[in-house]
C-alpha positions in Angstrom: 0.0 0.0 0.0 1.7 3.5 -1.3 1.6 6.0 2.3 -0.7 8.6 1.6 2.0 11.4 1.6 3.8 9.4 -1.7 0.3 9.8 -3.3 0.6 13.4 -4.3 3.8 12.5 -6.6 2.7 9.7 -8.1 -0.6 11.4 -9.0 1.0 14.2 -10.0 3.7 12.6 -12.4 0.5 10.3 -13.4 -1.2 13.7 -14.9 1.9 15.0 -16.3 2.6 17.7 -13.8 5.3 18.7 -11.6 4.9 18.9 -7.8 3.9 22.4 -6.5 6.1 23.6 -3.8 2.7 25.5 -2.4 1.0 22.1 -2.7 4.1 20.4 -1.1 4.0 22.4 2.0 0.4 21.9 2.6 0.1 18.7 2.3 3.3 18.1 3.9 2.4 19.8 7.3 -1.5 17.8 7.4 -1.7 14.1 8.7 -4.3 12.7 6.1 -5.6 9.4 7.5 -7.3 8.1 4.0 -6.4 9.2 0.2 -9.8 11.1 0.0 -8.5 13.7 2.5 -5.2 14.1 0.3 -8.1 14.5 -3.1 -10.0 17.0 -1.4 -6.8 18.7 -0.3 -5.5 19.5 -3.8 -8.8 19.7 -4.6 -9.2 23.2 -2.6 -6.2 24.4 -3.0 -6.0 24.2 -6.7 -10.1 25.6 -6.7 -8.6 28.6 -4.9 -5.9 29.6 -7.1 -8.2 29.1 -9.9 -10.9 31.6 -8.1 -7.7 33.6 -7.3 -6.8 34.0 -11.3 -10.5 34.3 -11.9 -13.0 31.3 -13.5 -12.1 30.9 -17.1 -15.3 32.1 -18.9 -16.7 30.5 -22.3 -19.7 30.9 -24.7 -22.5 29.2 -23.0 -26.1 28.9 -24.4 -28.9 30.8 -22.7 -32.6 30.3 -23.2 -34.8 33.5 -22.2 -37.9 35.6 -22.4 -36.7 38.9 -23.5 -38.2 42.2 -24.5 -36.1 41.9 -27.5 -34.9 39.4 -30.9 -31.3 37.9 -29.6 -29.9 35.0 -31.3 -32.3 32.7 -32.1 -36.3 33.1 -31.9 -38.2 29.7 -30.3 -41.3 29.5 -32.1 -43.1 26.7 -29.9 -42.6 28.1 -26.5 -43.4 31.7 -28.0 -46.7 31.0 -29.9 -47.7 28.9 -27.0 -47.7 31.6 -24.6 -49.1 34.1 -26.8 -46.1 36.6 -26.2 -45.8 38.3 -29.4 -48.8 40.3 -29.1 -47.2 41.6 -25.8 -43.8 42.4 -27.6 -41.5 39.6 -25.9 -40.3 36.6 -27.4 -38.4 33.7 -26.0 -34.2 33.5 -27.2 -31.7 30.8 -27.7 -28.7 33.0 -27.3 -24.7 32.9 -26.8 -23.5 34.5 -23.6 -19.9 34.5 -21.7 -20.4 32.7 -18.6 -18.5 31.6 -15.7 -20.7 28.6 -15.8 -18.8 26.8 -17.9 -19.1 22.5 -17.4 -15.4 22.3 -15.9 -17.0 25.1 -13.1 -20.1 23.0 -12.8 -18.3 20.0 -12.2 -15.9 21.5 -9.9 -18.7 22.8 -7.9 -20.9 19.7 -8.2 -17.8 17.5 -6.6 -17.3 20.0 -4.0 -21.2 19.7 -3.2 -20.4 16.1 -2.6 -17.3 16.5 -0.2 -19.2 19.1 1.9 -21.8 16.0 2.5 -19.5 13.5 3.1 -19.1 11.6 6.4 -15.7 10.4 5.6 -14.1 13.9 5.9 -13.1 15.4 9.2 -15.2 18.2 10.2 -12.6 21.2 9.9 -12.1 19.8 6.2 -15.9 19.6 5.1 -16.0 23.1 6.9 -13.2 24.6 4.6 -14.6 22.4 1.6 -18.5 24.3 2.5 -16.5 27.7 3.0 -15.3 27.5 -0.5 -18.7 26.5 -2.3 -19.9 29.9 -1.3 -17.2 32.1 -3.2 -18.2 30.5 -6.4 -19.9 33.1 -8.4 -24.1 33.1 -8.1 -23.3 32.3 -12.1 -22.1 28.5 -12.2 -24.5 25.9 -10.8 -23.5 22.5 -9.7 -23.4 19.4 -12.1 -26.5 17.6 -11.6 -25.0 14.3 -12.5 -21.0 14.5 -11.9 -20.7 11.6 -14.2 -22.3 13.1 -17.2 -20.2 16.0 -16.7 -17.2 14.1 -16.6 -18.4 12.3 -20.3 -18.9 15.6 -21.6 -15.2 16.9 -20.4 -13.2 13.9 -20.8 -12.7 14.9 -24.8 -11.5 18.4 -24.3 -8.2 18.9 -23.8 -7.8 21.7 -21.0 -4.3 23.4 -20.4 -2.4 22.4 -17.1 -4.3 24.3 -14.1 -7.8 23.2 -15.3 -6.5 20.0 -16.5 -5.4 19.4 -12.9 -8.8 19.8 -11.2 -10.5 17.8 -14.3 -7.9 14.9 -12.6 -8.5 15.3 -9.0 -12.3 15.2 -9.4 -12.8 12.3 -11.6 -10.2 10.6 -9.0 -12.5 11.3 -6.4 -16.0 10.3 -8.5 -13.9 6.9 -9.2 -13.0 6.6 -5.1 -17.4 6.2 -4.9 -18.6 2.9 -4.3 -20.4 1.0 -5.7 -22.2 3.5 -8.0 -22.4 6.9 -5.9 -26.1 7.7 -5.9 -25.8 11.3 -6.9 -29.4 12.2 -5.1 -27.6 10.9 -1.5 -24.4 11.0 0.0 -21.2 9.5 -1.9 -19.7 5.8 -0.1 -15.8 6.6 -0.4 -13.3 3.8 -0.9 -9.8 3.9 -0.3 -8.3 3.7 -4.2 -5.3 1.8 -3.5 -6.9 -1.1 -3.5 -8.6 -0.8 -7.2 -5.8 -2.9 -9.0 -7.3 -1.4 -12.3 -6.9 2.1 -11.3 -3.8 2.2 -9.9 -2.3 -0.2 -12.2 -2.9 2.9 -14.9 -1.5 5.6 -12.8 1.8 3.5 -12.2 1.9 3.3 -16.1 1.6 7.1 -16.5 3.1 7.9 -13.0 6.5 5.8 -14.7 6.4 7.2 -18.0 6.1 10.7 -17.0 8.4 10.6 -14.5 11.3 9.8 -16.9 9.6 12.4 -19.4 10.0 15.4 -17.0 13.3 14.2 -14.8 15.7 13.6 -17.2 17.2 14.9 -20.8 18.9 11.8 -21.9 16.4 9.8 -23.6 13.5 11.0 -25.8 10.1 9.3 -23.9 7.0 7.7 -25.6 4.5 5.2 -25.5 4.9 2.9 -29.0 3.2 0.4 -31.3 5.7 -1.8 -32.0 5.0 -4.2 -35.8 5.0 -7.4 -35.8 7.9 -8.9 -37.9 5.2 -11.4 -39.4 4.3 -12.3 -42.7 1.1 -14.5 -43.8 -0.1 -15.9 -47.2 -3.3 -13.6 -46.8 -2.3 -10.2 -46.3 -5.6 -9.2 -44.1 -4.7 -11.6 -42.0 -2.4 -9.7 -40.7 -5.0 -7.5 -39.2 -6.3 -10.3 -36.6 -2.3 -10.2 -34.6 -2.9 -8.3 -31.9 -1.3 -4.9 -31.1 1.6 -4.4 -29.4 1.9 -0.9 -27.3 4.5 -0.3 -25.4 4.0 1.2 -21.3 7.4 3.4 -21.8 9.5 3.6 -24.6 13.0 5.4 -23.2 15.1 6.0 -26.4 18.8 7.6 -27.4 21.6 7.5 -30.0 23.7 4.3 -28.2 20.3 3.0 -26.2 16.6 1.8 -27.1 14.8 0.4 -23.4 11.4 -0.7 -23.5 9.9 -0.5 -20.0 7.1 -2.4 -19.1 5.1 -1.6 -15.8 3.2 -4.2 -13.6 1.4 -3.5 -11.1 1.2 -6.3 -8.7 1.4 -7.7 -4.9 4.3 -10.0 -6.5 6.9 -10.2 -8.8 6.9 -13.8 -8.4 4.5 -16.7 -7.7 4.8 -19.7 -6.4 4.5 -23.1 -8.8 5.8 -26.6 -7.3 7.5 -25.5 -4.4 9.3 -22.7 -6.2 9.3 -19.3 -7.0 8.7 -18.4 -10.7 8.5 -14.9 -12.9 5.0 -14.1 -14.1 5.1 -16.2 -17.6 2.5 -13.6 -19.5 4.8 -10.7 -18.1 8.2 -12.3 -19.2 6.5 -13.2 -22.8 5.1 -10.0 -23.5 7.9 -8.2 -22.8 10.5 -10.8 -24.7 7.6 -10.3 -28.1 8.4 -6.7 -27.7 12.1 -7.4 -28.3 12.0 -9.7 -30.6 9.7 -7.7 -32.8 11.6 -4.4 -32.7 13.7 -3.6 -35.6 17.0 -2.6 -33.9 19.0 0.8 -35.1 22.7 0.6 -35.8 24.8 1.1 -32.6 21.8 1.1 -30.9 21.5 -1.4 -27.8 17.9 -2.5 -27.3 17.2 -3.5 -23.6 14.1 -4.2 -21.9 12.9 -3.4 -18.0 10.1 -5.4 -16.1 9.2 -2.6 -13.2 6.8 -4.0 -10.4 6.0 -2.2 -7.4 8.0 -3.6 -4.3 5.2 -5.6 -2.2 5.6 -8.9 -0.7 8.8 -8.9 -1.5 11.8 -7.0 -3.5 13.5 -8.2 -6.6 16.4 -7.4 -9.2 17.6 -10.0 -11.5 19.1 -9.5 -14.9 19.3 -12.3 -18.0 20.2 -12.2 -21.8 17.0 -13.0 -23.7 17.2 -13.1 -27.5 20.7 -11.3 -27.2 18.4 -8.6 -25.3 20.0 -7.3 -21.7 16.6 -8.0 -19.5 15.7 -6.7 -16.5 12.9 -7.5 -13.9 13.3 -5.2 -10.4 11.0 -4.0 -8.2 10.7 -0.3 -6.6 9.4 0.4 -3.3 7.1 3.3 -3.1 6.7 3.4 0.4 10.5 4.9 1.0 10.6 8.5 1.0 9.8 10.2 -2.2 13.8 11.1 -2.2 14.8 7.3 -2.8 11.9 6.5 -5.2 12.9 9.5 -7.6 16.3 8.7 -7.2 16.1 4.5 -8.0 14.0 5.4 -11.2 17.1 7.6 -12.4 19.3 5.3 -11.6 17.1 2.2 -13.1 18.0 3.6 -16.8 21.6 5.0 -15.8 20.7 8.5 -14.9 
């Protein structure tokens, strides 16, 4: 289980974002006893800078009775209340808003902490506090789920992109489906293998993408070196994607991350490597055309659970590598193992 205080790196490498030093020291002087406290901790303090820099403001669509032709006329509702022959007619129009679906959601997730149980007083307090300096403008999502559909596609610079994060986080923390007419049931995260198995892969892959210069960092489909009487059946071989691609002049390392209680499991007595892992990872190599004076080297990275691992082998004239990491050291020691995992 990752301590609560590693949380705020990994989630922020996950979303492709530095640390915050302002973030940093206040989540380093609280004692937050589950993850949702850490969530609704960034969650205020990046809602406050935002209401500090001012809500960003969009075109939003408006439907009213006016005294006056704006935009576009409704006929049915109009004609139905007979308000032509009083001068008035009812508008579709275009109007800059504050209440904009990222504002709505925002304010529709902080609506939920505010009701929670699982928060400690003084935190709902401050979460309450902050609902009421949203503008009178934005109104709260309805349906957080819908909202985060209807967001999920846009592609919002780094601020707003941030509080997109931390509130589907916490909508995904809700079990089993939060009933969004009642209070939200909060699990702790960690334990959704699924979840955190994808924020280990992006945690990984932008860590190496922001910490260091040497290698240029990607995710890539690797071809199959196949060849088949039928051309289309080609199509049916499955893709091949890689977790982390690390790549330089003299070095090509394919990084595969697993996240798992073991590295190893246990199979007449003895202590194996995860076959499907192993395979996977060996495919990739095999498959990849190789540069000259390139070496091509391949990394299995597990989190360090039940137990720790580093073992190196030759596969296919590949250098292989299967090592675990321990993310409950301090944050110190993580950043500096991953560095030192691909020679930094």
């Amino acid at each position: 289980m990752i301590p609560i205080q590693n949380l705020y790196y990994l989630l922020c490498y996950a979303w492709n974002r530095l640390p915050d030093l302002g973030e940093l020291q206040t989540t380093a002087t609280e004692e937050f006893h589950r993850p949702l406290e850490l969530l609704t901790r960034l969650l205020l303090t990046a809602t406050r800078r935002q209401l500090r820099q001012g809500l960003p403001v969009a075109y939003v669509e408006q439907v009213a009775e006016l005294p006056e032709l704006r935009g576009r006329v409704q006929l049915a509702p109009t004609l139905s209340r007979d308000l032509l022959r009083r001068g008035r007619a009812v508008c579709t129009f275009d109007e800059l808003s504050t209440n904009t679906p990222l504002a709505q959601l925002v304010l529709g997730t902080l609506e939920q902490l505010g009701r929670s149980r699982h928060l400690p007083p003084a935190l709902r307090q401050e979460v309450r506090a902050l609902r009421r300096r949203f503008p009178a403008a934005v109104v709260p999502a309805v349906s957080v789920a819908a909202a985060l559909r209807g967001l999920r596609c846009q592609r919002l610079p780094g601020s707003l992109a941030f509080l997109l994060n931390v509130c589907e986080l916490i909508y995904q923390s809700a079990l089993p489906n939060p009933d969004e007419t009642g209070p939200f049931r909060f699990r702790d995260f960690r334990r959704d293998e699924v979840l955190m198995a994808r924020l280990f892969e992006q945690f990984v892959r932008n860590f190496y993408r922001l910490e260091q210069r040497r290698f240029r960092v990607l995710s890539e489909t690797i071809q199959w070196q196949a060849a088949a009487e039928q051309a289309t059946d080609l199509a049916f071989l499955p893709a091949m994607i890689t977790d982390t691609t690390l790549e330089s002049p003299t070095r090509k390392i394919i990084l595969d991350t697993k996240y798992y209680a073991a590295a190893l499991r246990p199979r007449y007595d003895q202590q194996k490597l995860l076959a499907p892992h192993l395979y996977q990872l060996y495919a990739y190599l095999q498959n990849q055309p190789t540069q000259p004076q390139q070496q091509l080297e391949g990394i299995l990275l597990y989190p360090a659970a039940t137990q720790t691992l580093d073992v190196r082998y030759t596969l296919g004239g590949h250098p292989v590598r299967i090592v675990t990491i321990n993310l409950a050291q301090p944050w110190s020691q993580i950043a500096a193992d991953l560095l030192a995992l691909v020679g930094e």
